[in-house]
C-alpha positions in Angstrom: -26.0 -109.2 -49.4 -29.2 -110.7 -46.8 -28.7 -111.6 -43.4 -30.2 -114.4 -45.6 -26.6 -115.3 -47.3 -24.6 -115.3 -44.0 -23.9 -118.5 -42.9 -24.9 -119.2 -39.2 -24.0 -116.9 -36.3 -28.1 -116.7 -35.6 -27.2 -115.0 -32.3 -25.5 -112.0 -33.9 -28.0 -111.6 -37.1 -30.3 -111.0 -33.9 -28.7 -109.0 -32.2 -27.8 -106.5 -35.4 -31.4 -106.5 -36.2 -33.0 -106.2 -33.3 -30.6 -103.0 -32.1 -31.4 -101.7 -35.7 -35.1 -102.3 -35.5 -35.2 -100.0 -32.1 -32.9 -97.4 -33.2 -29.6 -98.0 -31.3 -27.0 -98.4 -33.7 -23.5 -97.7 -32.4 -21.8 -94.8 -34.9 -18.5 -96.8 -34.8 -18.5 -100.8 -34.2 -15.7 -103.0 -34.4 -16.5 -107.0 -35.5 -13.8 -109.3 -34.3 -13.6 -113.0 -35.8 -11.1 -115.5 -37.1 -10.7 -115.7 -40.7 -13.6 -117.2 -42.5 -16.2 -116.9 -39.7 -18.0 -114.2 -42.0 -17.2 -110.4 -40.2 -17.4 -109.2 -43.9 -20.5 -110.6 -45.2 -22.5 -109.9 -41.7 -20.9 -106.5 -41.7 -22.7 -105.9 -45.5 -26.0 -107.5 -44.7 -26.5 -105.4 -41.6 -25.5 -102.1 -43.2 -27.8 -102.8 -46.1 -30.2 -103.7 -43.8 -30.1 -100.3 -42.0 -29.5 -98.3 -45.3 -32.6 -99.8 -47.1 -35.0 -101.2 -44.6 -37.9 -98.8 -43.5 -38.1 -98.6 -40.0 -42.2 -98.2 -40.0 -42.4 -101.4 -39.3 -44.6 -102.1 -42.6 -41.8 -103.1 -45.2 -38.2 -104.6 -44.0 -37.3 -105.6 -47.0 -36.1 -102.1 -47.9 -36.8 -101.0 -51.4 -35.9 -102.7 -54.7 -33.6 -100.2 -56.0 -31.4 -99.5 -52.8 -31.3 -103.4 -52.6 -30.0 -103.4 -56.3 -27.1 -101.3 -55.7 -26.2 -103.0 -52.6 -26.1 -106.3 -54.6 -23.7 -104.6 -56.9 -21.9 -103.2 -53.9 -22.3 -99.7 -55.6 -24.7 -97.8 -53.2 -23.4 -94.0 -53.1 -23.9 -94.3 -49.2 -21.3 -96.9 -48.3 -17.5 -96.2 -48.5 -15.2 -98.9 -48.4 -11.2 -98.5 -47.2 -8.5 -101.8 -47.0 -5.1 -103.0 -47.2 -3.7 -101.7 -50.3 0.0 -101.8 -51.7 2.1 -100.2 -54.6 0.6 -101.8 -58.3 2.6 -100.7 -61.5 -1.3 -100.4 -62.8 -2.3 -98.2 -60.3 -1.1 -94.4 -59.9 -0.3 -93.1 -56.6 -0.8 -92.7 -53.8 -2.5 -96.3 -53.5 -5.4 -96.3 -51.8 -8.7 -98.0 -51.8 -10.3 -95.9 -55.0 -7.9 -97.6 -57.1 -8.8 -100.8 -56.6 -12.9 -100.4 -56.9 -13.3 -103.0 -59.5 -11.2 -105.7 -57.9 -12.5 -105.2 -54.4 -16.2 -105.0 -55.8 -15.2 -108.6 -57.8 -13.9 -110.1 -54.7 -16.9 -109.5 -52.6 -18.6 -111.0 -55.3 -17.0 -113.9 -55.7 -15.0 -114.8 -52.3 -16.6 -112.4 -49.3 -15.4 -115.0 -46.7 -11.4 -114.4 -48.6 -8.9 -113.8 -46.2 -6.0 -111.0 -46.3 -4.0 -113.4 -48.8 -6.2 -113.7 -51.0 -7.0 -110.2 -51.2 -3.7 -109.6 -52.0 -3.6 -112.5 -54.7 -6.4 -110.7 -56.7 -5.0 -107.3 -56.7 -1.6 -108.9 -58.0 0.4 -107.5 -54.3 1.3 -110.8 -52.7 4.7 -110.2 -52.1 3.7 -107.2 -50.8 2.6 -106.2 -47.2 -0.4 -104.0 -47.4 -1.5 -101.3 -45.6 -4.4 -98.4 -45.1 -2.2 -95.2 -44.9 -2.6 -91.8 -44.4 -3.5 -91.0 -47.6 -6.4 -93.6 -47.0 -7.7 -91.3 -44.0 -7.6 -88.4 -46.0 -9.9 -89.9 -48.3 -11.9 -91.3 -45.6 -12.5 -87.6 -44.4 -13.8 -86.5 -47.8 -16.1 -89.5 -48.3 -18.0 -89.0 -45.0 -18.6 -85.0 -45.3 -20.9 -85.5 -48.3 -24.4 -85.5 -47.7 -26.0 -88.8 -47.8 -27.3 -89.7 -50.9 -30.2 -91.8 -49.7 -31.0 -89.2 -46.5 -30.3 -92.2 -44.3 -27.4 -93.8 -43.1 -23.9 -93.0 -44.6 -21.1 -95.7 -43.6 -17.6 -96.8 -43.7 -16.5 -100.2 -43.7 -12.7 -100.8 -42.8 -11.7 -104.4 -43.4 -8.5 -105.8 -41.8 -8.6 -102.4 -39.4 -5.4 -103.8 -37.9 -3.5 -103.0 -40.8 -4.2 -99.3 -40.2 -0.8 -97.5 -39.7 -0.3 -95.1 -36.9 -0.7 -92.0 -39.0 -3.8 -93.2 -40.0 -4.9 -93.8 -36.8 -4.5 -90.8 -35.4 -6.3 -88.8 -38.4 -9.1 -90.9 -38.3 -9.4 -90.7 -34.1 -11.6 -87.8 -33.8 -13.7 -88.4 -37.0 -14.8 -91.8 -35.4 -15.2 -90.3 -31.9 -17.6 -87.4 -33.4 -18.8 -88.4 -36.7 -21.0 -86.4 -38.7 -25.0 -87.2 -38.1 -25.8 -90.3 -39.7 -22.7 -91.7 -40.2 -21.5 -94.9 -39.0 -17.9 -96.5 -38.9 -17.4 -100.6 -38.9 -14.4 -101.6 -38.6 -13.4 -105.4 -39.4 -10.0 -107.2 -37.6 -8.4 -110.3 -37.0 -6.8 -109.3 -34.1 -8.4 -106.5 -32.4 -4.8 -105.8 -30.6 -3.2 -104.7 -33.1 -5.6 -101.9 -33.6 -4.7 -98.2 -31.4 -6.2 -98.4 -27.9 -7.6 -95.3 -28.7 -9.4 -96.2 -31.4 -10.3 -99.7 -29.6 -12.2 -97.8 -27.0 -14.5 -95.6 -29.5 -15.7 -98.7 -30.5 -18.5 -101.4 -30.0 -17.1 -104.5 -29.9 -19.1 -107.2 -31.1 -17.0 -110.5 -31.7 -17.7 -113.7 -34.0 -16.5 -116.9 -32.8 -15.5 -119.9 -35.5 -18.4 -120.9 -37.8 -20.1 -124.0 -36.4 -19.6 -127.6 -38.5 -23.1 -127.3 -39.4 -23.2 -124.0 -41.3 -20.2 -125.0 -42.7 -21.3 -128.4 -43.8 -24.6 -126.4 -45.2 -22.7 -123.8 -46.6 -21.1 -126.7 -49.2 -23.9 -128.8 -49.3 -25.6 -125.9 -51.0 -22.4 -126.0 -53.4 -23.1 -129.1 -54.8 -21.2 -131.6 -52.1 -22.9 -134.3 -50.8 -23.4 -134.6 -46.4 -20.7 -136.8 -46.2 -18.0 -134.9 -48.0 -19.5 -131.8 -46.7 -19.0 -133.2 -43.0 -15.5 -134.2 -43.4 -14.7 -130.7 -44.6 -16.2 -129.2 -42.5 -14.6 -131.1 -39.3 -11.0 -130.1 -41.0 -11.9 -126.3 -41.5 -12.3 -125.9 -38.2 -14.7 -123.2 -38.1 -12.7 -121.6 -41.6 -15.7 -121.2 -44.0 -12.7 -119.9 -46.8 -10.7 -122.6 -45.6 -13.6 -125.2 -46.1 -14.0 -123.6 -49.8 -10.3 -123.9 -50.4 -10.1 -127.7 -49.3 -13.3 -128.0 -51.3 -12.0 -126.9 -54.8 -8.4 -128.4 -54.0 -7.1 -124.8 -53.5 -5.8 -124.2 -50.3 -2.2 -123.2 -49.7 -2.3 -125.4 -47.0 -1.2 -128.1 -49.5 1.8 -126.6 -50.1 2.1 -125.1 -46.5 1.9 -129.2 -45.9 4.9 -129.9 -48.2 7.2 -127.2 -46.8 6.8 -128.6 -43.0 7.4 -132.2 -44.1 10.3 -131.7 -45.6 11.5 -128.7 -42.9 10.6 -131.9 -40.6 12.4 -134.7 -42.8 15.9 -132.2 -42.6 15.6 -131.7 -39.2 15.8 -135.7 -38.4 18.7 -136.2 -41.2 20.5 -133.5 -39.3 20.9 -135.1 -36.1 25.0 -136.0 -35.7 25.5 -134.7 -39.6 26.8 -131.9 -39.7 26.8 -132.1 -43.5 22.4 -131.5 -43.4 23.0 -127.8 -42.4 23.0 -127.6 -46.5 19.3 -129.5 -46.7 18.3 -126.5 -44.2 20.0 -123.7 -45.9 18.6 -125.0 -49.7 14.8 -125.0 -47.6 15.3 -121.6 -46.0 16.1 -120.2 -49.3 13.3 -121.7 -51.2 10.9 -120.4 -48.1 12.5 -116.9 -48.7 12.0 -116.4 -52.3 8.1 -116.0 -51.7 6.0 -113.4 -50.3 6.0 -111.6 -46.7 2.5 -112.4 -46.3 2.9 -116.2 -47.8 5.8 -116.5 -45.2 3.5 -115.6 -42.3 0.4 -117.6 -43.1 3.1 -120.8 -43.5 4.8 -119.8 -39.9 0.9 -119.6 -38.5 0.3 -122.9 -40.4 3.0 -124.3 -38.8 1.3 -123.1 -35.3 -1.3 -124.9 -35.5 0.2 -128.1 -36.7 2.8 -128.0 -33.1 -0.5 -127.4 -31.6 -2.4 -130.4 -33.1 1.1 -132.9 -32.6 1.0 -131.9 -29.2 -2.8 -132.8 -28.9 -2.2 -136.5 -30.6 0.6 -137.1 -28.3 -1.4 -136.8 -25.0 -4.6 -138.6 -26.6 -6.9 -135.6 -27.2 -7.4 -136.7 -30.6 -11.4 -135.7 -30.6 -10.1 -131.9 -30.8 -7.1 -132.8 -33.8 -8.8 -131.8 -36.6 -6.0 -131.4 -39.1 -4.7 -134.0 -41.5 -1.4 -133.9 -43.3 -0.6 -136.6 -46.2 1.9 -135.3 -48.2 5.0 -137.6 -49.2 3.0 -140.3 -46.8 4.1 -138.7 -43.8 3.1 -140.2 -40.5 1.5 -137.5 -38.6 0.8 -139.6 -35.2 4.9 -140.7 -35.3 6.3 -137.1 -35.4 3.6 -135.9 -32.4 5.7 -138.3 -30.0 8.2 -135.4 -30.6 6.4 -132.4 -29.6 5.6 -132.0 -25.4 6.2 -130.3 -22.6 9.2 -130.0 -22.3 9.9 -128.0 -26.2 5.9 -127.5 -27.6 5.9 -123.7 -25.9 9.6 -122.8 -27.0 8.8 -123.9 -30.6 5.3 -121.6 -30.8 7.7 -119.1 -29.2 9.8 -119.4 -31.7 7.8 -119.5 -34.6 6.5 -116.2 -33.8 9.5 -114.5 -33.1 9.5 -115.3 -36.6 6.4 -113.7 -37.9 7.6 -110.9 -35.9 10.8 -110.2 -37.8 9.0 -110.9 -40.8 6.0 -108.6 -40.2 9.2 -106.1 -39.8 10.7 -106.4 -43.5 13.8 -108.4 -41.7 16.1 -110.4 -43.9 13.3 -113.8 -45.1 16.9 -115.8 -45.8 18.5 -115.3 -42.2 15.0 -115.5 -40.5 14.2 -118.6 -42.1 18.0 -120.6 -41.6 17.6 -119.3 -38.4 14.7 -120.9 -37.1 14.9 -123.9 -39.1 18.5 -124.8 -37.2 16.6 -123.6 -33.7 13.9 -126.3 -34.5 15.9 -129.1 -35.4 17.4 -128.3 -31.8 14.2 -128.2 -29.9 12.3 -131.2 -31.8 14.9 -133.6 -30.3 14.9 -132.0 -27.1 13.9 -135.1 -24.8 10.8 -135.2 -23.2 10.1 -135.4 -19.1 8.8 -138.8 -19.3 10.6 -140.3 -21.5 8.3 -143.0 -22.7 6.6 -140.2 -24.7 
């Protein structure tokens, strides 16, 4: 994968190159970016870059055959760990070497994929993943071995944040004092969920959202006209995987948009009938059946929607970006209901319940729970009550 294949961020392809070009590369880096922005493709383009570029300054393309095996994601000098579960296919202990072939067929065909759909392909996604101890240990055999090029050996940790503790602390002095030539990246989400002590071996270098125009190029060059490219790309939102999902009708966010309307519809039937508490309990339970990490990409989904009502009510519609137009609902009607005076309790709430999920609590209780505590706070009566 080029620099070439990255979408956008100009400023950081730059930056990589130019610190690469003059010999200051970091031996452990951390890249920090929203989901789809393109940490993992960047992160492979600039590690092929420094494994087959000669630095002479007379050939930066590297040579053919080291550029082969990178295109295969097969060179023998990078080492790949990530979030990996229990598979009945799969012997233990789970770790990355067991899932080569999947992880080598997702790169190929969805490198801006997020954790979810990671987990889809592997056939884990009612499963929360981690990289484990077991993981480190095999970290610690892959980066004694000589390098098979003589240049750079590296490992690439995607999702770091989903590094356990155990882990953590095995891998702590191996990225402080690697062996010569060896370089760690480390991909996240959310940088703060990763040790401190880990955090500050690191360079941090962090992505912001893609822009609208390397998204709207990115599926114009996918066969959609500039038109239906720019509309996508205004709901993405900087997403590049989210811009792909809406593109090919894929996105979870379809259902995720069916599951709030109707948590929404219950909550107004349930104001002075008592009899709705069952319309709750039926939707809590459907919620439940599904997958830890399905429930907390629905709870984020639901986030951003509180986030983008509270936007439409106060007439900041230029920065709403999301649409929802399942079972005709009216998006601008139900905004009225989210302000001041319940918008911060109901994010607060919502990720209370991604906590408890995150923590294997019961999906049934968590779900009834919070669905009863929203019907609460959405009638809660705003300041001025003209809104």
């Amino acid at each position: 994968m080029l620099f070439n294949d990255v979408l956008g961020l100009t400023h950081i392809k730059n930056h990589l190159i130019s610190s690469a070009d003059a010999g200051r590369v970091p031996h452990a880096q951390l890249f920090v970016g929203p989901e789809g922005c393109g940490t993992l493709p960047m992160a492979i383009a600039y590690i092929q870059y420094l494994v087959c570029a000669n630095y002479n300054g007379e050939n930066k393309e590297g040579e053919q055959a080291c550029n082969l095996k990178f295109n295969n994601f097969s060179h023998p000098d990078l080492h790949f760990a990530f979030p990996v579960a229990g598979s009945d296919s799969k012997k233990r202990p789970f770790t990355s070497k067991n899932f080569m072939p999947e992880w080598r067929q997702f790169l190929q065909e969805q490198p801006y994929g997020n954790l979810y759909d990671w987990y889809s392909a592997i056939g884990i996604e009612k499963k929360q993943g981690q990289i484990s101890v077991h993981e480190a240990a095999e970290v610690l055999k892959k980066l004694f071995l000589k390098s098979y090029e003589g240049s750079y050996k590296v490992m690439l940790i995607w999702m770091a944040e989903k590094m356990n503790i155990s882990a953590s602390n095995k891998l702590l002095k191996l990225i402080e004092e690697p062996p010569e030539k060896t370089i760690f990246i480390l991909i996240a989400e959310d940088e703060e969920q990763i040790l401190q002590t880990i955090r500050s071996r690191c360079q941090i270098l962090t992505f912001p959202p893609l822009s609208e125009e390397s998204i709207t190029n990115g599926l114009i060059k996918r066969g959609l006209s500039r038109d239906e490219a720019l509309t996508i790309a205004h709901e993405a939102n900087g997403n590049f995987n989210k811009a792909l999902d809406l593109m090919n009708k894929d996105s979870e966010d379809l259902v995720f948009e069916k599951w709030f309307v109707q948590l929404v519809r219950n909550a107004f039937k349930a104001k002075g009938n008592k009899g709705a508490i069952l319309l709750l309990t039926e939707w809590s339970d459907k919620i439940s059946q599904t997958g830890r990490e399905t429930q907390k990409k629905f709870l984020f989904y639901c986030i951003k929607v509180i986030r983008q009502a509270m936007l439409i009510n106060y007439n900041v519609k230029d920065l709403a970006f999301m649409k929802i137009e399942a079972d005709n609902f009216h998006f601008d009607k139900f905004a009225r209901f989210i302000h001041e005076n319940n918008v911060l309790t109901i994010v607060k709430e919502l990720e209370d319940a991604i906590y408890h999920v995150e923590r294997n609590g019961n999906p049934k209780i968590i779900f009834t729970d919070l669905s009863i505590k929203l019907t609460r706070l959405i009638h809660k009566k705003a300041t001025n009550t003209s809104s």
